[in-house]
C-alpha positions, 0 to 999 in steps of 0.5 A: 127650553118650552115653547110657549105658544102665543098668537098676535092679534092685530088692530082694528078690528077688535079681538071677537069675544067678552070684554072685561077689564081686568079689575072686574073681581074674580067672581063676576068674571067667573060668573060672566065668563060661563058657556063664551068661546073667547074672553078678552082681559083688558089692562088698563096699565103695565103694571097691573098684574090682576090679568095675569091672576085671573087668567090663571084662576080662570084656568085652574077652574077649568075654563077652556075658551080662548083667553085673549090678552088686550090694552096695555101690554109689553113684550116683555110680558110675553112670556108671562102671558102664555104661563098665565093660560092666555091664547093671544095678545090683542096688539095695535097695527104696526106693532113690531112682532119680532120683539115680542116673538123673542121675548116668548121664548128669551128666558128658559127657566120660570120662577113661579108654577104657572099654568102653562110652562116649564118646570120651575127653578125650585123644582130643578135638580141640575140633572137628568130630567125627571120621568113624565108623572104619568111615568112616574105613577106606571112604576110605583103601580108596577113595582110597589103593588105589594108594598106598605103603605109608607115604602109607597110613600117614601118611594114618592119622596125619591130625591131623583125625582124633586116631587112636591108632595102634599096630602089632602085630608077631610078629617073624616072618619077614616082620616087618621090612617093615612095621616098617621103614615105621613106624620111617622114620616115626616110631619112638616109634610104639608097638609091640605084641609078644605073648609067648606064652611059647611063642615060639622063642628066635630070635624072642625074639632077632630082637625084639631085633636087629630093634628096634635096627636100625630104631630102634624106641623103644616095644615093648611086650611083652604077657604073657597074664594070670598067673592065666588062664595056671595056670588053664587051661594050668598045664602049658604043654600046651593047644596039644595038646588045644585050640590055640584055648584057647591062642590065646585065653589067649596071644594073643586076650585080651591083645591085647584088653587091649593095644590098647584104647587104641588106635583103629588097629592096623597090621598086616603081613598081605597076601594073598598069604598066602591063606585068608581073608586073598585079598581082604584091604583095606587097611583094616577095622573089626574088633570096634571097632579099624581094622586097617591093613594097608600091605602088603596088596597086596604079593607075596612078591617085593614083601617080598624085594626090599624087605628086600634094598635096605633090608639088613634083617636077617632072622629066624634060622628063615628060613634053615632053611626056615620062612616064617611063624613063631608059637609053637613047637609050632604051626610048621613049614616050609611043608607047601605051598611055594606057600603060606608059611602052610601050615606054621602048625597043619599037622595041622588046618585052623586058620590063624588064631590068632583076633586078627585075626578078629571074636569073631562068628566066632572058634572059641568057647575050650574 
């Protein structure tokens, strides 16, 4: 069984902290809720599950102040409460905290991912306990350094281990490598597209074609959440002013949203595409989610040759001169022709968008 953590708050006084009810939209509270130490949610009733959501994005978007839980909540939802990312409940004097201490830790197998909490019932084998993912990735680094891209690939897939594994793609210039690996192997695979809503029309294209010829069964497209959007970037100009907010709003925080079912991303990335991606392995834990990347070793004429003997189509902007391909207003043809990603936010030093970076260390979103 977890031992989800919970702390019980008597009243009055009142919870120290930014109160808001749980009906403030997402956006707004995320707006709110940048640089409080504390952040109380207030249901207005039980059977509101909003607190819980919001809780939950709030988490995933890497907001790290306490989180307390206050107004209309039941001990049964203890548990739920400390899944969902809060610290504490906020409760009346004289509530009888035994009840809701048991409730913390009366059911041992959670149904849902969560932010906090167990391993849920659909990612259970009834049997020995999987490895830790840390563990995981030390023996696909030890063991396949040598091997091709689909043994790598496959190994992850192991049954023993139950990892939901899901690819992340920006149907760039170099995308069909890596997506025709995993649509040799197995095309219901999902993938996940972040449509930034700045992408080239081309790219939006290439998805499409690109899909179709390898068989791709299940791409899914992740939208940056609406309010987030016309709060923060209403007219589509952020980029100019702030390109790591629009990275955030665009890309960082619907990824974290997209892949939280998922144990196992698999990427694209290689080192020759250098920056902090030179001494890239094969695989790593980044913020709780194993990143795979088959083609971490792979040469530029590793990726060529590949796509010319399998007659992969390729991205329309390639003939143009570009090599690494994201959002319209950050790219351009490579600035240094030795180093493909020197075109990507040319004018400043930033080279990542931040997905693939830990939130330790990501440029904190203005």
């Amino acid at each position: 069984m977890t031992n989800l953590s919970l702390r019980f708050l008597d009243t009055p006084p009142l919870a120290r902290g930014l109160r808001l009810d749980v009906t403030t939209p997402l956006a707004e509270v995320r707006s709110l809720s940048k640089g409080e130490a504390a952040l109380v949610l207030v249901f207005g009733t039980f059977r509101d599950g909003r607190g819980f959501s919001v809780a939950s994005a709030l988490r995933a978007g890497g907001f790290e102040g306490q989180l307390i839980a206050a107004g209309a909540v039941l001990p049964d939802q203890a548990r739920h409460l400390a899944r969902s990312g809060f610290d504490a409940v906020e409760l009346p004097a004289g509530t009888d905290l035994e009840t809701w201490t048991r409730m913390l830790s009366a059911f041992d197998v959670p149904m849902q991912v969560a932010e906090r909490g167990s391993q849920p019932a659909w990612n259970r084998r009834g049997r020995v306990p999987r490895p830790s993912l840390n563990q995981i990735a030390s023996t696909l680094n030890a063991g396949f350094a040598e091997a091709d891209p689909a043994t790598l690939i496959r190994a992850a897939m192991n049954p023993a281990w139950g990892l939901k594994i899901a690819t992340l793609s920006s149907f760039g210039a170099e995308a069909s490598v890596i997506l025709d690996f995993v649509a040799q192997i197995d095309p219901a695979l999902p993938v996940l597209f972040l449509d930034t809503g700045q992408h080239f029309l081309q790219t939006l294209s290439y998805r499409k074609q690109l899909s179709a010829h390898l068989g791709l069964m299940d791409v899914r497209i992740i939208l940056p959440d609406a309010d987030d959007r016309a709060e923060r970037d209403a007219r589509d100009d952020l980029w100019r002013t702030d390109p790591d907010a629009c990275c955030d709003i665009r890309k960082v925080a619907p990824l974290g949203r997209a892949s939280a079912p998922f144990d196992v991303l698999i990427t694209g990335r290689k080192r020759h595409h250098r920056g902090d991606r030179t001494s890239l392995p094969l695989a790593e834990v980044i913020d709780g989610t194993l990143r795979l990347n088959p083609l971490a070793a792979w040469s530029m004429a590793d990726v060529e040759g590949h796509v010319a003997k399998r007659e992969l189509p390729a991205h329309p902007l390639v003939e143009q001169g570009y090599a690494s391909i994201g959002c319209w207003p950050c790219t351009r043809p490579p600035v240094d022709k030795s180093n493909i990603r020197s075109g990507r936010w040319a004018e400043s030093d930033k080279r990542e968008c931040g997905i693939h970076l830990p939130k330790s260390t990501r440029v904190t979103a203005g």
